[in-house]
TORGUFI-830077 format. One record per residue (C-alpha): residue in one letter; chain; residue number from 1; x, y, z. Coordinates in Angstrom, 2 decimals, m for minus. Each point is the difference from the previous one (the first is absolute). Layout:
# TORGUFI-830077
+------+------+-----+---------+---------+---------+
| code | unit | pos |    east |   north |      up |
+------+------+-----+---------+---------+---------+
|    A |    A | NUM |       X |       Y |       Z |
...
+------+------+-----+---------+---------+---------+
//
This chain:
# TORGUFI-830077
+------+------+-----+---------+---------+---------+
| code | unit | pos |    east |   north |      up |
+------+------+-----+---------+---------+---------+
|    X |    A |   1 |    0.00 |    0.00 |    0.00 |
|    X |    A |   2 |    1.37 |    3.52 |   m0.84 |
|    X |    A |   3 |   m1.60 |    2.52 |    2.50 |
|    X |    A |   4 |   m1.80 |    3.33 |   m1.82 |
|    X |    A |   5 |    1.83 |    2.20 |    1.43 |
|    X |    A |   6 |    1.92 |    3.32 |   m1.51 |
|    X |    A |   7 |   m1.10 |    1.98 |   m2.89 |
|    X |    A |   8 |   m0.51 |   m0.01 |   m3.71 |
|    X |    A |   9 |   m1.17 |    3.65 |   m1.09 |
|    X |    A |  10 |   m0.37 |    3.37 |    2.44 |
|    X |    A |  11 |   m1.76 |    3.11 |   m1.32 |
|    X |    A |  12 |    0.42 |    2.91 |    1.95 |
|    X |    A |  13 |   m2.48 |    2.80 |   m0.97 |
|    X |    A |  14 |    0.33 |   m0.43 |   m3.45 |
|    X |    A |  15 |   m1.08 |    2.37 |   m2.24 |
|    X |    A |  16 |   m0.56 |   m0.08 |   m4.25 |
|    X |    A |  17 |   m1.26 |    2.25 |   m2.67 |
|    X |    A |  18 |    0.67 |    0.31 |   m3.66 |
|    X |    A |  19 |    1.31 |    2.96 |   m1.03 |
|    X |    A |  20 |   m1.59 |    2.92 |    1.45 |
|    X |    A |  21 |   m3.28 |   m1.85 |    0.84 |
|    X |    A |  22 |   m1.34 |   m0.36 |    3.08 |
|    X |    A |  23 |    1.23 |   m3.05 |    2.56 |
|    X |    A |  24 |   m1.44 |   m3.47 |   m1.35 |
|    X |    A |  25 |    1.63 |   m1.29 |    3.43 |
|    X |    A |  26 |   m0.04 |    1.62 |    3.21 |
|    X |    A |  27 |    1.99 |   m0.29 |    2.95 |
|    X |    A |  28 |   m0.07 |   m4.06 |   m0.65 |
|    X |    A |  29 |    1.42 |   m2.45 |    3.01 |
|    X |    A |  30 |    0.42 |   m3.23 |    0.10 |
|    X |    A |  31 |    2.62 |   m2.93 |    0.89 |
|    X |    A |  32 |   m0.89 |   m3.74 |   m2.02 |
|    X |    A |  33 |    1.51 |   m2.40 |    1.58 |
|    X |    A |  34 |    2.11 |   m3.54 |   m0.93 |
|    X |    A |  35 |   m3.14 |   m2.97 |   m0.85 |
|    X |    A |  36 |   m3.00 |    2.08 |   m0.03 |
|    X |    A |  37 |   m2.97 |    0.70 |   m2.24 |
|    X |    A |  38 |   m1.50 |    2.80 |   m0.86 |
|    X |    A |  39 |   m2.67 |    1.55 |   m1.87 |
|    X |    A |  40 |    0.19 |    3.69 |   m1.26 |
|    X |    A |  41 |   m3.63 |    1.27 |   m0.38 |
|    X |    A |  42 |   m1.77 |    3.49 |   m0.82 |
|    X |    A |  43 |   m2.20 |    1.46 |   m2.75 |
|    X |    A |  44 |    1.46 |    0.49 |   m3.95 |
|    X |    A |  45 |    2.06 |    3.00 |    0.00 |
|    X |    A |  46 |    0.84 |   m0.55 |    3.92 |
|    X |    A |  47 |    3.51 |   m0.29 |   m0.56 |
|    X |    A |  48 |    1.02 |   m3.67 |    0.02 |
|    X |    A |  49 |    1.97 |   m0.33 |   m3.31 |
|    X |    A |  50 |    1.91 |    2.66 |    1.41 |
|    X |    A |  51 |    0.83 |   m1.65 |    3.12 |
|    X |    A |  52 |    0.80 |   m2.81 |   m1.71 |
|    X |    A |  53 |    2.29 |    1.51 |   m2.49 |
|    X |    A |  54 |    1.88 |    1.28 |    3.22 |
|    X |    A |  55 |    0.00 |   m3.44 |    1.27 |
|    X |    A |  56 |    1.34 |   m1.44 |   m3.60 |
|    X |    A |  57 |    3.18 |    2.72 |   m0.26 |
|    X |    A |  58 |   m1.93 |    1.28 |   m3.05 |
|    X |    A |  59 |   m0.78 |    4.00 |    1.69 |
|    X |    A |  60 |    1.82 |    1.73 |    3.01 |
|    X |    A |  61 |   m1.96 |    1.74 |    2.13 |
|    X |    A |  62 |   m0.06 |    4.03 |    0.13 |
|    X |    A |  63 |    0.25 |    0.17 |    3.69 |
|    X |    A |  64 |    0.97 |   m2.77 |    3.10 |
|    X |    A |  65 |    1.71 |   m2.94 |    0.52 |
|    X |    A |  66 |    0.37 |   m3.70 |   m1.66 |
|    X |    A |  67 |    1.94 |   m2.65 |    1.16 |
|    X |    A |  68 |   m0.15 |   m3.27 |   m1.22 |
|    X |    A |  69 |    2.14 |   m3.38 |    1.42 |
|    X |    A |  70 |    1.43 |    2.64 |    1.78 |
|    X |    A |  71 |    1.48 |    2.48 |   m2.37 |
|    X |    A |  72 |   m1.30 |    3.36 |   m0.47 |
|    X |    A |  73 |   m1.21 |   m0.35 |   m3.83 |
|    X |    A |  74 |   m0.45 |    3.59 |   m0.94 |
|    X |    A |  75 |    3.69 |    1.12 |    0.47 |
|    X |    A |  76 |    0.84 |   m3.70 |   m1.67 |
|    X |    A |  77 |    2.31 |    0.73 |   m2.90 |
|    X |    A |  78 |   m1.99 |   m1.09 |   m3.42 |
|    X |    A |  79 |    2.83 |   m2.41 |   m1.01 |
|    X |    A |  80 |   m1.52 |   m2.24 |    3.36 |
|    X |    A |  81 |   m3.60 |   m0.13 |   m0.72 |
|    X |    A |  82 |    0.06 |   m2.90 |   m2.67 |
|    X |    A |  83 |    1.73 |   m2.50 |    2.98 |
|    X |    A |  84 |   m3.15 |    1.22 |    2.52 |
|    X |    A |  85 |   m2.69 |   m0.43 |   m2.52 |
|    X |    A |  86 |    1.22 |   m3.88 |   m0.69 |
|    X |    A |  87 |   m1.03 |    0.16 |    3.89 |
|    X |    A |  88 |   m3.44 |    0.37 |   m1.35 |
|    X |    A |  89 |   m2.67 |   m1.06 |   m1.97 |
|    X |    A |  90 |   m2.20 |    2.00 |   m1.69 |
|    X |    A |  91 |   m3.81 |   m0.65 |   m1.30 |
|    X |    A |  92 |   m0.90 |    2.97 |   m2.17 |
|    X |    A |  93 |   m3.50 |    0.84 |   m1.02 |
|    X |    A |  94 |    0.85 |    0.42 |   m3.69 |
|    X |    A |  95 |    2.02 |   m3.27 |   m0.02 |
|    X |    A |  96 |    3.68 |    1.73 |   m1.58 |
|    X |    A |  97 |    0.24 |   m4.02 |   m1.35 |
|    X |    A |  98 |    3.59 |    0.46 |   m2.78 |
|    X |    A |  99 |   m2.73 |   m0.34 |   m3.30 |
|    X |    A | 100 |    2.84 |   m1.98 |   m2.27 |
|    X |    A | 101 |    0.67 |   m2.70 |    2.74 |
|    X |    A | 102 |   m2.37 |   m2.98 |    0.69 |
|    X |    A | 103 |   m1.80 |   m0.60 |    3.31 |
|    X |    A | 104 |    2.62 |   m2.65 |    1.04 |
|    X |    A | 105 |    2.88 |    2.84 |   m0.80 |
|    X |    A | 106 |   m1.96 |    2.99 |    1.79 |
|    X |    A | 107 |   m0.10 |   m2.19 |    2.56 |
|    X |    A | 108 |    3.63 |   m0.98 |    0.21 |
|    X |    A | 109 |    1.36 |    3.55 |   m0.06 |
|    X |    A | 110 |    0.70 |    0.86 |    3.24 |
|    X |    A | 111 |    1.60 |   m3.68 |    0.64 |
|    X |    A | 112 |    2.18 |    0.76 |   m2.66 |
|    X |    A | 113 |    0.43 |    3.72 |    0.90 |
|    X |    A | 114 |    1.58 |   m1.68 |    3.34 |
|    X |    A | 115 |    2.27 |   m2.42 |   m2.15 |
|    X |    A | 116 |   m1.90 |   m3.65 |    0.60 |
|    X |    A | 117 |    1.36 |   m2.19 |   m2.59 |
|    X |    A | 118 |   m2.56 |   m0.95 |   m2.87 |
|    X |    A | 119 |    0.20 |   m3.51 |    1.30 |
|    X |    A | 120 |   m1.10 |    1.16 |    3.43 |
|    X |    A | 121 |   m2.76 |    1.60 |   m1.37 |
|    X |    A | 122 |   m2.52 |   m1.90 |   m1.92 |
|    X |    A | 123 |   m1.06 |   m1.97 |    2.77 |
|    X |    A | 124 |   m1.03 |    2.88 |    1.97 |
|    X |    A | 125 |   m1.71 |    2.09 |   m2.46 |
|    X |    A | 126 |   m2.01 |   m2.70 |   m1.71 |
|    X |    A | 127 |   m1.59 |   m0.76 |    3.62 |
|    X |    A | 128 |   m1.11 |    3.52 |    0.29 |
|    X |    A | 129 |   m1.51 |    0.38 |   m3.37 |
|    X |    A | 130 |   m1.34 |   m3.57 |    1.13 |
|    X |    A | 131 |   m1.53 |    1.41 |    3.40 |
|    X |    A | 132 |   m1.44 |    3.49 |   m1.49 |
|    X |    A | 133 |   m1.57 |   m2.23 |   m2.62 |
|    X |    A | 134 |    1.84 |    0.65 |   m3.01 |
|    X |    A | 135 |    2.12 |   m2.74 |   m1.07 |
|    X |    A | 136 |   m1.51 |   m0.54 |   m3.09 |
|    X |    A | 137 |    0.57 |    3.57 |   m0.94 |
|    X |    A | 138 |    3.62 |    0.17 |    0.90 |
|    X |    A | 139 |    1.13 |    0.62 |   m3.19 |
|    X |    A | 140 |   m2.58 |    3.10 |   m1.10 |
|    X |    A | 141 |    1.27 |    3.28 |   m0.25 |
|    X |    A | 142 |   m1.98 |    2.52 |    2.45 |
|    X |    A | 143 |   m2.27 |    1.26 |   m3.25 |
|    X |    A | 144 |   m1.37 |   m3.04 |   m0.51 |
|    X |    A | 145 |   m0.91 |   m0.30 |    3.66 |
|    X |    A | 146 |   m3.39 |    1.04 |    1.28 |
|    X |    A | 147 |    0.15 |    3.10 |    3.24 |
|    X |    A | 148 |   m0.45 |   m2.99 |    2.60 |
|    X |    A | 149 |    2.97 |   m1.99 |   m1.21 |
|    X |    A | 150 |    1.82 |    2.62 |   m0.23 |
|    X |    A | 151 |   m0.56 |    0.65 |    3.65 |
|    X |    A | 152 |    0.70 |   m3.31 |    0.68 |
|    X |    A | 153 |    3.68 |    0.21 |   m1.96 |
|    X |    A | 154 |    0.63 |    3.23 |    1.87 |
|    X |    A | 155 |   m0.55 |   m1.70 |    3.31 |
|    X |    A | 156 |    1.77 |   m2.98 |   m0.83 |
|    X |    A | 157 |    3.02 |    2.37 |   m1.03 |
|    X |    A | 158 |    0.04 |    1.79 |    3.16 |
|    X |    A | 159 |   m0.16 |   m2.61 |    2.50 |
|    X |    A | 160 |    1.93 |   m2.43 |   m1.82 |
|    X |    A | 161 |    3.54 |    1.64 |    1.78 |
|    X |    A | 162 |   m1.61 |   m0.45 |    3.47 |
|    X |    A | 163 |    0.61 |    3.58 |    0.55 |
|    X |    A | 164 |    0.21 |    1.38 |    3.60 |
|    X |    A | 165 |   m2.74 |    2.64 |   m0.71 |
|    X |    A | 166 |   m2.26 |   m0.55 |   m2.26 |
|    X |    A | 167 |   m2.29 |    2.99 |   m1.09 |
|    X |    A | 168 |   m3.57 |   m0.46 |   m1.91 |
|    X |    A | 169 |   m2.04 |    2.26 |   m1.73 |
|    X |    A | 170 |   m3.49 |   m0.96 |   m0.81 |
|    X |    A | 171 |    1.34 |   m3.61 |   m0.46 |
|    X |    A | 172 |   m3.47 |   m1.60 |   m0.45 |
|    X |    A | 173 |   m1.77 |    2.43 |   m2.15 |
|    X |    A | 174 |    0.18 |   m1.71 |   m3.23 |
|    X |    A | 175 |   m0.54 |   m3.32 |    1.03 |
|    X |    A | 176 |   m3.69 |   m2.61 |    0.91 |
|    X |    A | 177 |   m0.49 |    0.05 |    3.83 |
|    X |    A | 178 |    1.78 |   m3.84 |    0.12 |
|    X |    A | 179 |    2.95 |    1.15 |   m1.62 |
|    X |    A | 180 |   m0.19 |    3.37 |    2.40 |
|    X |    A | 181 |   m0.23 |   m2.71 |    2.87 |
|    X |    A | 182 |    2.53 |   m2.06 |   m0.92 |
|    X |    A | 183 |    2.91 |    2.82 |   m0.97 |
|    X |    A | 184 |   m0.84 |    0.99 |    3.69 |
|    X |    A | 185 |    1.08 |   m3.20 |    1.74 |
|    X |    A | 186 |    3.16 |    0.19 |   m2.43 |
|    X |    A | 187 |    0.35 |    3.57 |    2.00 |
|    X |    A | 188 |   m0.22 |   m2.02 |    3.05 |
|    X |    A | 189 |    2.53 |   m2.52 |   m0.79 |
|    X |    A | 190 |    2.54 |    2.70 |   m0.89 |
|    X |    A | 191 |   m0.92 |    1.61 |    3.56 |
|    X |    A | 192 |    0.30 |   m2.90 |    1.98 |
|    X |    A | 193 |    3.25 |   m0.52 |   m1.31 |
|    X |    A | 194 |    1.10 |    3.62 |    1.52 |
|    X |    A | 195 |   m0.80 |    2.34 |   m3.11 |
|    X |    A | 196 |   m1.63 |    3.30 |    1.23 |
|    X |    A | 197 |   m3.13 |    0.29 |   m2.52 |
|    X |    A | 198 |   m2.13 |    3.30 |   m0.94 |
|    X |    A | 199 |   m2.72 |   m0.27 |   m1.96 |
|    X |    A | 200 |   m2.10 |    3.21 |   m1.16 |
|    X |    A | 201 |   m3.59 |   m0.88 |   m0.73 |
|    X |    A | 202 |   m2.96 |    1.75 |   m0.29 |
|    X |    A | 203 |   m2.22 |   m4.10 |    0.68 |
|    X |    A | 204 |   m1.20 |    0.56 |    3.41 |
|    X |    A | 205 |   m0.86 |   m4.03 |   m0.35 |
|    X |    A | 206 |    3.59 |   m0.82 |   m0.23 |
|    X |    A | 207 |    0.88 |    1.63 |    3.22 |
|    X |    A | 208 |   m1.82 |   m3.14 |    1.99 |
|    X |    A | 209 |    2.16 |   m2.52 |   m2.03 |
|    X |    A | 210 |    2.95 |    0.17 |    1.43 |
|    X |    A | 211 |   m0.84 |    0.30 |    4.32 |
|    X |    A | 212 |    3.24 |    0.82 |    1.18 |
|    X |    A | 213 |    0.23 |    3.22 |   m2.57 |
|    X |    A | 214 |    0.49 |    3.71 |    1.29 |
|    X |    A | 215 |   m1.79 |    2.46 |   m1.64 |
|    X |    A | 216 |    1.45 |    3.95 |   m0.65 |
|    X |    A | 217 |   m2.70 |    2.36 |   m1.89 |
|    X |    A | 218 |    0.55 |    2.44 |   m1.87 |
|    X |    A | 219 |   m2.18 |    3.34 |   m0.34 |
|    X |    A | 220 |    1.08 |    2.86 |   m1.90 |
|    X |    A | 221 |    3.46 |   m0.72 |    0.56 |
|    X |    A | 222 |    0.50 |   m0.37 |    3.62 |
|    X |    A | 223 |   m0.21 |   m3.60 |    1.82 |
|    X |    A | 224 |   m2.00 |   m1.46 |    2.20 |
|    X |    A | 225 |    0.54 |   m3.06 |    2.29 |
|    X |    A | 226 |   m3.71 |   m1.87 |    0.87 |
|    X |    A | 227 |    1.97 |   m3.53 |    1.03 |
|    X |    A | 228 |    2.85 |    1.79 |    1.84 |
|    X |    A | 229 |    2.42 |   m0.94 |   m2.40 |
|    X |    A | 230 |    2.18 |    2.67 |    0.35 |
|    X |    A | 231 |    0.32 |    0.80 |    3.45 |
|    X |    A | 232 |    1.13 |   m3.44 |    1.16 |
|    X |    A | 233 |    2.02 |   m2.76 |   m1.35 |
|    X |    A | 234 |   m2.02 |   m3.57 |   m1.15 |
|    X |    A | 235 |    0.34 |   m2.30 |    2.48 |
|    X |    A | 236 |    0.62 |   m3.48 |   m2.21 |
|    X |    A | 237 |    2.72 |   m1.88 |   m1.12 |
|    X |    A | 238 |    0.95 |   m0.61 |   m3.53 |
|    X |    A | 239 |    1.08 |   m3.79 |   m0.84 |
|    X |    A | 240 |    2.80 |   m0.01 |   m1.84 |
|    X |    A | 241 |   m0.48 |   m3.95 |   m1.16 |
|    X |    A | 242 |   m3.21 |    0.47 |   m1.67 |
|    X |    A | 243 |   m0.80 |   m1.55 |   m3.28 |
|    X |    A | 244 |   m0.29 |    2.68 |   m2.92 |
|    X |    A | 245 |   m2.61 |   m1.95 |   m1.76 |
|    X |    A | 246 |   m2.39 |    0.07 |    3.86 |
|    X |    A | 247 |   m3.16 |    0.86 |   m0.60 |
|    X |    A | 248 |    0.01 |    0.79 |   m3.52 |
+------+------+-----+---------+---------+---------+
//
């Protein structure tokens, strides 16, 4: 058992705007911490890409602090960034799939990004497409793949590195309610295997699916805590033997 202890991400008062706009994020605190699940909720337009794309390396904030494993990320030279986002894994709502590779080679870019051997490989990847239900479309390029198996390729891509934070945004929009379901309990794996998952969702439902989430809200940029997820650390323990294929 590896206790759940330390953090993964602090935000402290965190501000954004674009350009001369007004603040899309206010004065936004928060610490995630190692093994925990949470969901990221508010209204369209509340913020949440935004707070993910400060969770994802993509935007720096205009005001506060981020740290991240420990490092302060906003005075983080640019040349370090790429080695901290192959720390995470990244679901994004318009998919970003590489449109002249095949789902089995979308999916096997960031295990060859951190220099597995091709032989080391196949194995792996073919049991993800296998899991999100895709095998038989693991050679299709992403335009001759419909919005939900798209999803399901971009999921597959992201988790497939077993990255220590692993950041979701509107993961299940595209896809049936089973298939919504079941990429949830492949969320749950990942977790219980120590990754620190985020998921933004606007699904109310899918906020009883997973009993041991913490939910933040978001309303016009500033954060609320209803479960008390960011005043006080989760009591649980992550399992570090778990099975990746558990309860998917």
């Amino acid at each position: 058992m590896v206790d759940a202890s330390g953090e993964v991400v602090t935000f402290g008062n965190v501000g954004l705007r674009y350009g001369t706009d007004r603040e899309v994020l206010s004065d936004v605190s928060f610490t995630l911490y190692p093994g925990s699940f949470y969901f990221l909720t508010g209204a369209s337009g509340a913020g949440k890409t935004s707070l993910l794309k400060l969770l994802y390396l993509a935007q720096r904030p205009s005001r506060g602090v981020i740290s991240m494993f420990g490092t302060d990320v906003i005075t983080l030279p640019r040349a370090r960034l790429p080695a901290f986002r192959r720390r995470l894994g990244v679901v994004f709502q318009d998919f970003r799939l590489v449109p002249h590779l095949s789902s089995f080679d979308n999916v096997a870019l960031p295990l060859r990004v951190a220099g597995v051997r091709e032989a080391d490989l196949r194995g792996p990847v073919t049991d993800m497409l296998e899991w999100v239900g895709l095998s038989h479309r693991m050679d299709a390029q992403p335009a001759a793949l419909s919005g939900g198996e798209q999803q399901r390729v971009a999921i597959a891509r992201a988790v497939i590195g077993r990255p220590e934070m692993l950041v979701a945004d509107e993961p299940t929009g595209n896809v049936d309610p089973e298939m919504a379901l079941k990429l949830l309990r492949l969320f749950e794996a990942l977790n219980r295997l120590g990754t620190t998952v985020i998921v933004a969702t606007h699904d109310v439902h899918l906020l009883r699916k997973v009993p041991e989430s913490l939910i933040m809200r978001l309303d016009k940029g500033r954060l609320s805590d209803p479960t008390g997820a960011l005043r006080y650390p989760p009591r649980r323990e992550v399992r570090a033997d778990d099975d990746f294929g558990d309860g998917f």
